[in-house]
Structure formats: C-alpha cells, structure tokens
C-alpha positions in Angstrom: 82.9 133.7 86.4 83.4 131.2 89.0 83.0 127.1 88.1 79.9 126.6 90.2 78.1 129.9 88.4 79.0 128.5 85.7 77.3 124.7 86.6 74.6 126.4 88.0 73.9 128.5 85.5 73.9 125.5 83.0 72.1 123.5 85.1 69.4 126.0 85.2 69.2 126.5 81.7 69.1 122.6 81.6 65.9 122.4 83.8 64.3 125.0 82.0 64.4 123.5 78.9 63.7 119.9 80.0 67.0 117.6 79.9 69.6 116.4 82.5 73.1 116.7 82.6 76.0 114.7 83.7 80.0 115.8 83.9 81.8 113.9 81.1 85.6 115.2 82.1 87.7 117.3 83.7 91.3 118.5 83.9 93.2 119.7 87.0 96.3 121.8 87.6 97.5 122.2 90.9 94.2 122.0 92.8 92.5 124.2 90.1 90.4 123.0 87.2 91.5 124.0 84.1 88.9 122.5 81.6 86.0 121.0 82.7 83.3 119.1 79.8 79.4 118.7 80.7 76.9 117.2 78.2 73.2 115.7 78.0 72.7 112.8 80.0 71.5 111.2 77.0 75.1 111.4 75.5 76.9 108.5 74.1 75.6 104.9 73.8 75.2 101.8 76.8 78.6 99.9 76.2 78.7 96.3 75.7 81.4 93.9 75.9 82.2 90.4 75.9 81.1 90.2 79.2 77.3 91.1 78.6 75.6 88.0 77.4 76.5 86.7 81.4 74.4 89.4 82.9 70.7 87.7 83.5 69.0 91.2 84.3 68.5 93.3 81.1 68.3 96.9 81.7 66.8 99.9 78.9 69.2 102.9 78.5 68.4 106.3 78.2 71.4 107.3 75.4 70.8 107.7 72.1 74.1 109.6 70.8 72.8 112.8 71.9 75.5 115.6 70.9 74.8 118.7 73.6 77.2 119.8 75.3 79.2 122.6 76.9 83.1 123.0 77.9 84.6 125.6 79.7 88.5 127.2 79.8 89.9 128.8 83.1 91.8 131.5 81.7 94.2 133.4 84.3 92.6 136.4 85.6 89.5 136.7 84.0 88.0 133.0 85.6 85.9 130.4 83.7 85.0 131.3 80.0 83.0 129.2 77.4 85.0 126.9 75.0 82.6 125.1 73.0 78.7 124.8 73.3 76.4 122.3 71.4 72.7 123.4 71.7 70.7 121.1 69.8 69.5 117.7 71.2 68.2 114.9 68.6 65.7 113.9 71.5 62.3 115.5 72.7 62.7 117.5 75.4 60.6 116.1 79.0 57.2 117.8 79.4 56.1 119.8 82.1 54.6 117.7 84.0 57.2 115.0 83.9 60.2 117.8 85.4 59.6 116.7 88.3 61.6 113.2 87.8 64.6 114.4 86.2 67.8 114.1 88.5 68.8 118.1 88.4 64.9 118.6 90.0 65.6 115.8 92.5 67.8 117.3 94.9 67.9 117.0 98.9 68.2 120.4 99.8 68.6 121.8 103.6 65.0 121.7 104.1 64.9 117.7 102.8 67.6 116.4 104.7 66.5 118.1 107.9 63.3 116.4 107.6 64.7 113.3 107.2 66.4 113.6 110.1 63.8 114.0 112.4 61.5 111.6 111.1 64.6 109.2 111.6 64.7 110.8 114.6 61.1 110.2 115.6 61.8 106.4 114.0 59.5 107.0 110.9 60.2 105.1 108.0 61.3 106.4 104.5 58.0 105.7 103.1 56.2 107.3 105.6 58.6 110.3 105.9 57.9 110.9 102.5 54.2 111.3 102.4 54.6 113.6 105.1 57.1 115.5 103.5 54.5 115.5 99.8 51.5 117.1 102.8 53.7 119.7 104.4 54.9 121.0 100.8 51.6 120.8 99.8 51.9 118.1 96.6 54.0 115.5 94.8 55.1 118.2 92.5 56.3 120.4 95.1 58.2 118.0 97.1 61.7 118.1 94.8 62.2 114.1 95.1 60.8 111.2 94.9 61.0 108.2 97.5 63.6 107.0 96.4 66.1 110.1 97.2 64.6 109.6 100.9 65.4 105.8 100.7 69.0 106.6 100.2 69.4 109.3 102.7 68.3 107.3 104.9 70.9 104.1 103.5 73.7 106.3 104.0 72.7 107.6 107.3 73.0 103.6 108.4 77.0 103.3 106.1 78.1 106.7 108.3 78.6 104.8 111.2 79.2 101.1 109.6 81.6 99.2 112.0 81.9 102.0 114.0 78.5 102.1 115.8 79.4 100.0 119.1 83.1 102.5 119.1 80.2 105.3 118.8 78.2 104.4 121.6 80.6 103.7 124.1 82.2 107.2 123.3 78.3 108.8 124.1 78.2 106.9 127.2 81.4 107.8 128.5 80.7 111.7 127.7 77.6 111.0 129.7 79.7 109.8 132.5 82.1 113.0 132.6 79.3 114.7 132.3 77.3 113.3 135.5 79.1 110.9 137.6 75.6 109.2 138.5 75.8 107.6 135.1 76.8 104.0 134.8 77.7 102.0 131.9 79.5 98.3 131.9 80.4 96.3 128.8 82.6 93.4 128.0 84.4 92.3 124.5 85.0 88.6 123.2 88.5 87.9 122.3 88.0 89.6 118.5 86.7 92.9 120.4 83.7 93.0 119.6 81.0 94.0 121.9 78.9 91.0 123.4 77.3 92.7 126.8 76.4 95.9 127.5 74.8 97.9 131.0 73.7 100.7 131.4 71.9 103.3 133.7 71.3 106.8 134.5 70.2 109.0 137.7 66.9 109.3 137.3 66.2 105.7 136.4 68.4 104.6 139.9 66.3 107.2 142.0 63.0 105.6 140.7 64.5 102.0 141.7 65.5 103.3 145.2 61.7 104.2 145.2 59.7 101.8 143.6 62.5 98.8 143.3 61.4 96.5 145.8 60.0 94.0 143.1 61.5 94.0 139.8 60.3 92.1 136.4 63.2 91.0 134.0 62.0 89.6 130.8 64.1 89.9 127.0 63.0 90.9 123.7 64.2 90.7 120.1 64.3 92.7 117.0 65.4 95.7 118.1 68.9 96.2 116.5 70.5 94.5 113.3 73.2 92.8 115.6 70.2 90.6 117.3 71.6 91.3 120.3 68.9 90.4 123.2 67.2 93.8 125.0 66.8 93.2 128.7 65.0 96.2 130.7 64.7 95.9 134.4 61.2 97.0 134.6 59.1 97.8 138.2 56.1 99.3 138.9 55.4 103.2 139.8 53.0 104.7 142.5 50.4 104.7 139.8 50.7 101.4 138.5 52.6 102.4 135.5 55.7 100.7 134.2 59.3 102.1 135.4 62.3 101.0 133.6 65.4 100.9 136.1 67.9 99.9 133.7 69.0 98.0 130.8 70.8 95.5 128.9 72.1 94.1 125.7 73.5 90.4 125.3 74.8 88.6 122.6 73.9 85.5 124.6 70.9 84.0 126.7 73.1 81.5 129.1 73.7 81.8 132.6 76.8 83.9 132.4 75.3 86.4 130.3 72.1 86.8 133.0 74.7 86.3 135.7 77.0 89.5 134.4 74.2 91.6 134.2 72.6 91.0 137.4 76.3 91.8 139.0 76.3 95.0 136.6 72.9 96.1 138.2 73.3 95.1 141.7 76.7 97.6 141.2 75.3 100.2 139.9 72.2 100.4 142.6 73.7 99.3 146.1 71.5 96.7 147.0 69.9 93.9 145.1 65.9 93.9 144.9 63.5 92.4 147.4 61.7 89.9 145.1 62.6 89.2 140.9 60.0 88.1 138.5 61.4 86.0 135.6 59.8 83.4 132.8 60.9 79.6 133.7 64.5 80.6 131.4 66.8 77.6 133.3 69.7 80.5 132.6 67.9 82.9 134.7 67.3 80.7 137.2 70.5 79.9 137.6 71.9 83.7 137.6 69.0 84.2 139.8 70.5 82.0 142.8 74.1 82.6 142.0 74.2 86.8 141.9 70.6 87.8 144.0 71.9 85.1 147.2 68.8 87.2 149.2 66.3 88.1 146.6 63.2 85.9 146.4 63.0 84.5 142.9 58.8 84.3 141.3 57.9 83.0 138.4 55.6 84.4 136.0 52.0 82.6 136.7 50.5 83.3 133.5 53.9 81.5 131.5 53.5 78.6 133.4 49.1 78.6 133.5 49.3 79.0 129.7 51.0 75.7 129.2 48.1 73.7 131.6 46.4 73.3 127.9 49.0 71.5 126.4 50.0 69.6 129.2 46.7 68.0 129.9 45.7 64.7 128.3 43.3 65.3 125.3 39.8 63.7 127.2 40.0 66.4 129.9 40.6 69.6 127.6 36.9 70.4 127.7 37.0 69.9 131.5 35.4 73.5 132.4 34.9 71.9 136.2 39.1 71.5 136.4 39.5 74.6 135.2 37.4 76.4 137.8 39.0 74.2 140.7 42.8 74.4 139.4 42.7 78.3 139.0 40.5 78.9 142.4 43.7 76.6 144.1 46.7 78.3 142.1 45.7 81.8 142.3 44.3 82.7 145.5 46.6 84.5 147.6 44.4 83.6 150.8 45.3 80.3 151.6 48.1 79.1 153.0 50.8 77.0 152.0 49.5 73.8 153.6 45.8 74.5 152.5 47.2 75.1 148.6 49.3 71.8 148.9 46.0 69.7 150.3 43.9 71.0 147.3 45.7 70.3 145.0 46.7 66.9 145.9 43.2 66.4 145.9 42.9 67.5 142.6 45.4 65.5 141.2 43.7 62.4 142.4 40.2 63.5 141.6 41.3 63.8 138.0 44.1 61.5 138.2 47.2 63.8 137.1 48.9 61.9 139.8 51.7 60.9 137.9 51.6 63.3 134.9 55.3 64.5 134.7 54.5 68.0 133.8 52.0 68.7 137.1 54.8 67.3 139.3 57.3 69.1 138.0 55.1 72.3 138.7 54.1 71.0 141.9 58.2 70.1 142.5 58.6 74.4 141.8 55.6 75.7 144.0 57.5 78.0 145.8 58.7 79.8 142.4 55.4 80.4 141.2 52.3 80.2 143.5 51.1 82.8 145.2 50.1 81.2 148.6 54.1 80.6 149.1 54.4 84.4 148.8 51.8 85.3 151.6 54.5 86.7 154.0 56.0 89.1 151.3 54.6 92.6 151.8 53.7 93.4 148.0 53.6 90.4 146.5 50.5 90.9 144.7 52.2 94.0 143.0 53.5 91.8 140.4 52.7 88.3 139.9 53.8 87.8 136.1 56.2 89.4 133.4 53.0 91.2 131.7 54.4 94.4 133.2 57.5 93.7 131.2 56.2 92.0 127.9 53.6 95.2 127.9 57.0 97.7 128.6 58.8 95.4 126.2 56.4 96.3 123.3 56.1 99.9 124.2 60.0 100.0 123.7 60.0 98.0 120.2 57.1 100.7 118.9 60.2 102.8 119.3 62.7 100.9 117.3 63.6 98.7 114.4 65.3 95.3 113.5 67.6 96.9 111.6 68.7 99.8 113.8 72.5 100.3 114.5 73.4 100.3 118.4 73.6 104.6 118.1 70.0 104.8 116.6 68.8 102.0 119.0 70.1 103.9 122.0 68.7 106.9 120.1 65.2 105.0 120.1 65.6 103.6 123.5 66.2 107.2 125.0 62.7 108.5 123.5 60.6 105.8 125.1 62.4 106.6 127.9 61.3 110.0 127.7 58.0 109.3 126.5 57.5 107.2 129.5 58.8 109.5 132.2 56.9 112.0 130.5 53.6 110.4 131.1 54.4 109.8 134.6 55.5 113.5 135.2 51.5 114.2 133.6 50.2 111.7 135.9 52.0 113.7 138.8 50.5 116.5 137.7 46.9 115.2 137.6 47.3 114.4 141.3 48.7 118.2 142.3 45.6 119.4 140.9 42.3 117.2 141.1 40.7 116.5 144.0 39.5 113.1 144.8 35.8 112.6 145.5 35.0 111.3 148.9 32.1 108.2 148.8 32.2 107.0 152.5 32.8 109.9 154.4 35.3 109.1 156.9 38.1 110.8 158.4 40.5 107.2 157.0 39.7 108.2 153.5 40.1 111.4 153.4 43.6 110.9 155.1 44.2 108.7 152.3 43.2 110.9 149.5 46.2 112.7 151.0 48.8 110.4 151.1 48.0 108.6 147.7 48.6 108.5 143.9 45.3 108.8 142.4 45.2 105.5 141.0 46.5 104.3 144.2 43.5 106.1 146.0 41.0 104.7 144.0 41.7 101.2 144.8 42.1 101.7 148.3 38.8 103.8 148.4 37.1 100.6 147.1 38.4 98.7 149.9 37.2 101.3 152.1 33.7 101.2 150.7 33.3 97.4 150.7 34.3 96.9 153.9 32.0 99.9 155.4 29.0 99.4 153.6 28.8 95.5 151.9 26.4 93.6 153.7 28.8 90.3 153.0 31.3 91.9 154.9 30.3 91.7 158.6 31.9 91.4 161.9 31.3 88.7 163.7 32.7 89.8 167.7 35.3 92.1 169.6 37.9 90.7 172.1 40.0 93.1 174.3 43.0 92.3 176.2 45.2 95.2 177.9 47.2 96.6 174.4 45.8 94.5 172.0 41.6 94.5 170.2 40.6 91.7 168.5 38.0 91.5 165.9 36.9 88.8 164.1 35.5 89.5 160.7 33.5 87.5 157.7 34.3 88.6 154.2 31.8 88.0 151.1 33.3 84.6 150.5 32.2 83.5 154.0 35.7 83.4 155.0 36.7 84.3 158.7 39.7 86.5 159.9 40.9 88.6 162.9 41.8 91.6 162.5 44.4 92.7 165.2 45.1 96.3 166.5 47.7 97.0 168.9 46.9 99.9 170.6 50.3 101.4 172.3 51.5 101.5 168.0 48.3 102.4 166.8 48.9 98.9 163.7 46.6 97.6 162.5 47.3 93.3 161.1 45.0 91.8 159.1 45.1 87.7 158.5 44.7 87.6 154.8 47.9 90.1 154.7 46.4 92.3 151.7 45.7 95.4 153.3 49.5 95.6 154.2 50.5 94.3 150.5 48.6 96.7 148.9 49.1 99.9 151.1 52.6 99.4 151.2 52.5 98.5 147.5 51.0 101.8 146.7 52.1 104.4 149.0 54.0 107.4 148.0 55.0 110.3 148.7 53.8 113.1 145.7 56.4 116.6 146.6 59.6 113.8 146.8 58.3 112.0 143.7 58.2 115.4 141.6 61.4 116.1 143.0 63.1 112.6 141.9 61.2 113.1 139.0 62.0 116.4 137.2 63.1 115.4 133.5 65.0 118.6 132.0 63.5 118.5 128.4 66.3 119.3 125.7 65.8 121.1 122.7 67.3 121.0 119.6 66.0 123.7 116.6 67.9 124.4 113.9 67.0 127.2 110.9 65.7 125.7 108.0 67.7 127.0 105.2 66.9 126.9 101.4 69.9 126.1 99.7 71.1 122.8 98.1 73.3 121.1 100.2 75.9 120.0 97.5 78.9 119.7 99.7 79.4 115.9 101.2 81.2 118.3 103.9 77.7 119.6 104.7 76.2 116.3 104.4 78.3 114.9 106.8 78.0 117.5 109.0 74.2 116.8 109.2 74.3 113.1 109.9 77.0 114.4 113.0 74.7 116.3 114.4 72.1 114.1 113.9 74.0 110.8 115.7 75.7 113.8 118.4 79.1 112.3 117.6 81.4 111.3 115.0 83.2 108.3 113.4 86.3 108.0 115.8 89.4 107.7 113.8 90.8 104.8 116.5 87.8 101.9 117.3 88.6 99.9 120.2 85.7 98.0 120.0 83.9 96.7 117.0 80.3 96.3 116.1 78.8 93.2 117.7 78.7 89.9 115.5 75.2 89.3 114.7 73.9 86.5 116.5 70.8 84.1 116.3 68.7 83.6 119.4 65.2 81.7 120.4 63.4 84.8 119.3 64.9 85.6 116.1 62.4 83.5 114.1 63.8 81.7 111.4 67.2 79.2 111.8 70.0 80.7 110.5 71.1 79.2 107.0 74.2 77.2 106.5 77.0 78.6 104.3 76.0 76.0 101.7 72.4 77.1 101.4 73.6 80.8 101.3 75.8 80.0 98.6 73.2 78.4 96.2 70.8 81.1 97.2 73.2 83.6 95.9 74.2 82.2 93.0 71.1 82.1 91.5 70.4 85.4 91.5 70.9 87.4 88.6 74.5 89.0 88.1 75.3 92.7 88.2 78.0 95.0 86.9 79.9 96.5 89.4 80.5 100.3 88.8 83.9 100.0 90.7 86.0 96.9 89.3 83.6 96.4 86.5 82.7 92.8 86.7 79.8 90.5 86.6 79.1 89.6 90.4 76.8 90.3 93.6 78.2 93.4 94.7 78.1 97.0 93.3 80.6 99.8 93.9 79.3 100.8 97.7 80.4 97.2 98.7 82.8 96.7 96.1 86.0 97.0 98.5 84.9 94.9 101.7 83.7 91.8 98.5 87.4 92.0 97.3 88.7 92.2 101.2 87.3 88.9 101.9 88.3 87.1 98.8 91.7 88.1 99.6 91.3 86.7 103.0 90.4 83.2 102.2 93.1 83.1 99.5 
C-alpha cells in the first residue's frame, strides 16, 4: 500500500465516523518516509508556559487527551503496513449534521478553487463568491467549506505575488509588446526602484483617439489599488456619445512633473497632442497643461468651478434665485460673444456688488479656461464642456476594482471594463447596421443624414431638423444674393437674429451661432471604418472542471499561475510601489507614534513560527524579524 492510500483511507474512515485528524510525526530516510504517526485532533492537551498569563486574548481548545491513533512502517518491498492502531476516542463523536464543519470535509477541491478564481476574476468578493458557490451546489451542506476556506484562498491569491506584483506587470506588458508592436507602455522608478509612474496603451484604444480624440477629458481617481497610486484615464467621447478611454496612467504623485511625464508619455505614444483638454482647476495640471500640450487649448470643467458659486457668495445673497438665473444665462450660453459675456457680467457684478469679491475676480481673471463664449471658434466645443464624462468613466472603472487590489489584479480589472466598454460600443454598432431610422420631416437632408450618422447622433440632428422646418419661433426674416454667396437672415425662438451664409461654388453652408458646425462635426462618423477599427477578438479561457482534491501546493500554484497569466520572476528589477497618501485617500495618514500606541494596545498573540507573544503570526513572522534586525 502506498502512504497516500493509506492517509486516505484513514481519513475516510475518520469522516465516517465523525472526528478529524492531524499528523503528529514522521520519519525520513533518503527522501522516503519510513514511519509516519496520525492521531485525533483532539489528542494531547493546549500547552501553557510561563509566557501565558501575557497573552490578553484567551482562546478554548478542542484537546482533551484523546488517545486515537494510527502509525504506519514502510517495510522494503511490500510498501506501507500498520504498526500500531488506537480505536477508541474518550469524546463523542460529531453528529451528522455538524460533518460539515470538520477540517477533513472542508477541503478546496478542483471544482472550489476554480470558482474562486473566476469570481476573483469577475472581481466578486469572498463573501459573495461563496453564496454563489452554496446556490450552484444547491445548499450549505453541499458546498464542502465554509467562508472562511474562500477568505483564505483568496488571502493567498494576494501573498503569491507579494513584492513581486509591479516586476509582474511589467513582464505582461512587455510580452504584450513582442507580441504586437502597437503596444506601448512607459514607467519610471525612484532611486529605491520602486515603481512611481506608469503608461500605458494598446492599438485599439490609439485607433479610437485617432478617431474621436480631438477633445480629451483627464480627470484622477483613488482607491483602486492597495499602493494608492492615482488612476488617470484619458477619456473622449465616441460617435454615440459614449465614453472612450484612450489610455491610462498610474502616479504615485499629483505635482506637475507627474501630469507633465504623462502627457509626454501620451503625446509619444499617439503622434500628435489633442485639439482641446478638459481638466478640474488642479494648479499641477495646469502647469503640465502649458508646458507639454504648447498647441492644445486647455478648458476647465464648468460644473467644478459653478459648484463653488454657493460658497463663494456672501451669506445675504444665497437665496438670491434672480442671480442665479442671470449668472448661469451669462456663463453658459455658448451664443454670445466674448465681448457680450464680458459686458454682462460686469454688469452683474455691480448690480449685486461682487465687484471686489476675490473669488469672482479670480474667475473672471481665468475666463478663457472655463467659459464657453471664449470657445465659440472651436469646432466641437460643446462636445465636452466638463469632466462628468470622466468622473462617470471614472466610476464605471472603480465598479471593476478594489482598494486593495495588487497592480496584476488591478490591470486584470482595468482590462474587463475595458472590454465591457468596447463591448457595448461594438452592440451599439450593431444597433445602427440593422435598425432603420424613422424619418419625421420628410426631406431629402434627413434622410442623407440617417445615412451618414450614429443613431444617437441622428437623433439629435433630426431634432434640429425638425425645429428649424416646422417651429413657428423659428422664422426667416429675408434673402440676399450676391454672385457666389446667399444670405439669409433668420430669428430663432429666443428672438435672436443670425445669417446664415451659403456659398454656392462649395456648396457650405456657415451659420453665426457656430453650432450646426460644432455639433455635425462633433458627431459625424463613418459606421463600415468604425466596425473595422473596432473589431475586439474575444478570448476564451475554459478549463475542465475536475473532481479531485487538489492537495498538492504544486497544483495550487499552478492555478493561481494561470489565473495571474504569469509567474513570480525569480530576478525583480522593480519593486512594488511604496504606498502613498494623496488628496483622495480620505483619512491623514498616522504618525509612527500614533501607530505605535495603536498597536500596542492590542491584544498579544502567539506566533506559530518563533513562538512568542507579539503582533505577528507565522505568515509574517520572517519580514517582523527582518525589520527588527534592520533598525538594530
């Protein structure tokens, strides 16, 4: 008989019956075990030494001298044979209904660990992972573990990669490289090696920039990897209005030569720097903005800067509904000039007599960041006039991730959303190759549009097309003709006039509010190049689910492998990022001091490894004993 028969057979017997085992001792000769001694787990007695009245948390014990056991003798030839065997227990035996619990039923087979997996795959939690685990097996009793089991898989799917998750990455990003030279990744070390920046960027996400990258939002987010370090997509809008992501980022700083390195990084990677960038008011950004993107015009987000009006007023005009109306009917219109936006307001400073209220000349000091009338002459400018597009993108991205992520699951996460997003986008493609839009006017100029747009696209331009054929408000008021050129003058529903220009040797049309051209150009797109650009090669990954116990750590780590796509790389260049604290992390980081009392008032704890009283166990044991050595 073999030594694992022989285990199993034991362990079988032990299940059976209603007790669990543990492996007392064993003896070794040359790779072979000679002797090996199992017993009840309830064997022996909780030791106590001197050492014990120190420890503040009190623990039962489960031993009560329990004599069970069974030994087996490796005898030459023949294999494993029984040496001694103790059957009776001096302990009731666990019920039926309480098997469930005991450690030989709580096993991770194949089928657990693969589970696991993908629901850490899909970024569901332990807890959750579980209860869907208890309905596909149809019952707590049926699932072979409790939460607890998951809990740890999950722990030790986090220590595989400790201090080697940033050496981890970098090696998946530069197999992506080999593999497709369209790939692009940049990072850069501080002077210990650790990783404090990070770019990068695939093909399809550069094709949809050369596309739909004219105007691009930047805005960070936080909690979204245990470092802290600060996520910062390049975000744009598609020809259906949808969020794009062209690239992204992660800093272990928000300064200027953190937003300055990455704006390099990106301008690299895509050839030519975009048209227009939307930012908050970040002073490093700013600065980045005007060192790195010389030609790009630089927009602040309206609604950051329209949300602080509240605080900024004095407290007798906070009730003021009448400057409310005449402030936002002055800031957001994009049909006045520059001149006519700098008269109104004036006036409304003096009517209300913010004058000399530091805040509203600050504002006024930074029109040309921020108000749309400064912004007229930009084809598209109404495409995106604040960081919503980004914050909304930014939240999509964090449903996909976790605070305490490592940089291989976070780039894990990060590449789902991706593929959720482009997914949805390939849908909405699809929508448009097979619906056909309903025609409300008539005319041959909508139909030719119905043709030539995105469906959400259409339906905005369709409303135009309606209003401006059918609104009584909207009326035209004469016709002038020279030799190449008709002029019509027309009155909108606000009772505002414009001319309308159309040259007749191009066949243009030019408008004086400028939208049309902001929004068609805005909008346009062409459907068969989009689906082209577009196609996302969906790869799947389906494994046999076995029934066997996984009881090898070889097997175990053969999993978690496959799971990350790599392994731990004997030689790490670069280490893990330090974690850092930024504006967004919430609370201020603790001095050393106030750690220090923290921890020493929590209760002490035996360590399984050196056996003494302290705040460590054995998992942590050797990097505890690492650093005491180092400040010695």
């Amino acid at each position: 008989m073999t030594l694992d028969r022989a285990l199993d057979f034991y362990n079988n017997y032990a299940r059976y019956v209603g007790f669990d085992t543990r492996k007392k001792g064993s003896k070794k000769e040359k790779d072979v075990t000679t002797w090996i001694y199992v017993v009840c787990s309830r064997e022996g007695t909780k030791q106590r030494n001197s050492e014990q009245s120190e420890v503040k948390r009190k623990r039962s014990s489960i031993k009560c001298y329990c004599n069970a056991k069974v030994s087996w003798k490796y005898i030459m030839g023949v294999g494993y044979v029984i040496q001694s065997f103790v059957e009776e227990h001096n302990h009731e035996m666990v019920e039926e209904r309480h098997k469930r619990f005991m450690n030989l039923n709580r096993n991770l087979d194949l089928v657990h660990q693969k589970f696991i997996l993908d629901c850490a795959n899909a970024n569901i939690g332990p807890t959750l992972s579980f209860s869907l685990l208890k309905e596909v097996l149809g019952g707590l009793d049926y699932v072979g573990c409790t939460v607890l089991e998951v809990r740890n898989y999950r722990r030790d799917l986090r220590a595989y990669v400790e201090g080697a998750d940033a050496q981890m990455l970098l090696n998946e990003l530069r197999r992506k490289k080999e593999l497709c030279s369209a790939f692009t990744y940049e990072y850069e070390v501080n002077s210990k090696d650790r990783m404090t920046r990070l770019f990068w960027c695939d093909p399809t996400a550069r094709r949809n920039y050369h596309l739909y990258g004219d105007i691009v939002s930047f805005d960070t987010t936080y909690s979204t990897n245990r470092y802290c370090m600060i996520f910062a997509p390049f975000t744009g809008k598609d020809n259906h209005g949808r969020p794009v992501t062209f690239a992204a980022g992660l800093l272990s700083k928000e300064n200027a030569n953190s937003f300055s390195w990455l704006f390099n990084q990106f301008v690299k990677c895509m050839g030519v720097a975009p048209k227009l960038i939307v930012t908050d008011q970040d002073l490093g950004m700013k600065v980045a903005v005007e060192e790195v993107l010389v030609n790009t015009r630089h927009r602040w987000c309206m609604w950051h800067v329209m949300n602080k009006v509240a605080d900024k007023l004095p407290k007798n005009m906070l009730g003021s509904e009448q400057l409310k109306k005449e402030l936002n009917a002055c800031v957001w219109s994009e049909l006045i000039e520059p001149d006519a936006f700098e008269e109104t307001w004036h006036a409304i400073m003096e009517r209300y007599g913010l004058t000399n209220n530091v805040w509203f000349s600050s504002m006024f000091a930074s029109r040309k960041f921020w108000v749309p009338a400064f912004f007229r002459d930009f084809l598209m400018s109404s495409l995106i006039k604040t960081t919503s597009i980004s914050e909304s993108q930014n939240n999509f991205f964090k449903r996909y991730s976790k605070s305490r992520a490592n940089l291989m699951q976070f780039y894990m996460n990060y590449n789902h959303a991706l593929e959720t997003q482009r997914s949805n986008s390939a849908k909405l493609e699809y929508y448009d190759s097979t619906k056909v839009p309903i025609l409300r006017a008539g005319l041959e100029i909508e139909k030719h549009a119905s043709t030539i747009y995105s469906g959400s696209a259409y339906t905005e331009i369709q409303e135009e097309i309606v209003y401006a054929c059918f609104s009584l408000s909207c009326a035209t008021l004469g016709v002038s003709t020279n030799t190449d050129i008709e002029v019509y003058d027309i009155k909108d529903k606000d009772s505002n006039s414009w001319t309308v220009t159309y040259s007749i040797g191009d066949d243009t049309y030019l408008c004086g509010c400028k939208k049309f051209e902001r929004l068609a150009q805005s909008i346009e797109g062409n459907i068969d190049q989009i689906n082209a650009f577009a196609a996302i090669i969906e790869e799947g990954r389906k494994q046999l689910l076995g029934e066997d116990v996984v009881l090898s750590s070889t097997q175990k780590r053969a999993m978690i492998e496959n799971f990350y796509g790599s392994h731990v790389p004997n030689n790490i260049e670069v280490h893990s990022p330090e974690v850092v604290s930024t504006k967004g992390s919430g609370s201020r980081k603790k001095s050393k001091r106030e750690s220090a009392i923290k921890l020493a008032m929590k209760p002490g704890r035996k360590c399984g490894n050196c056996h003494e009283i302290g705040h460590h166990d054995s998992r942590n044991c050797k990097k505890v004993n690492e650093k005491s050595n180092q400040r010695q």
